[in-house]
C-alpha positions, 0 to 999 in steps of 0.5 A: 766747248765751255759750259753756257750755264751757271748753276744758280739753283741756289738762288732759286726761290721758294715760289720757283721750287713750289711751282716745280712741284705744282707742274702738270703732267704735258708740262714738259712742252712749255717753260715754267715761266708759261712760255712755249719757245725754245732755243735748241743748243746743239754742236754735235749733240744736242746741248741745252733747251733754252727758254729766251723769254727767262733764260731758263736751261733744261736737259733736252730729251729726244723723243723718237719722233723728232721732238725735243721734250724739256727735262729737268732744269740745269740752271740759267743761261749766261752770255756774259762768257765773250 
């Protein structure tokens, strides 16, 4: 399955990675963006967090009670793959 994200922390900007580092501790249920929804990717595992309200892609973590916690960021979410 080809990779639905591009890696653009290159592009990131100083107010972004200044905001990664203010995040709270609880902050893993919510976007940095403030948003608390998510579009779960999964084929025969779980894939990718996505935010739709930035495109922002996190490393989904499986907790042993069935949710889903946001990890670290991976990047942004591109659809422009047809």
């Amino acid at each position: 399955m080809p990779n639905m994200a591009r890696n653009r922390d290159s592009e990131r900007t100083m107010a972004e990675a200044e905001q990664d580092a203010r995040e709270q501790p609880g902050s893993e249920t919510r976007c940095i963006c403030g948003s608390q929804r998510f579009v779960l990717e999964a084929y025969l595992e779980v894939e990718a967090l996505t935010c739709p309200e930035c495109g922002r892609e996190y490393e989904p973590i499986l907790t042993g009670n069935g949710r889903v916690l946001r990890g670290e960021f991976r990047g942004y979410f591109d659809d422009d793959e047809g």
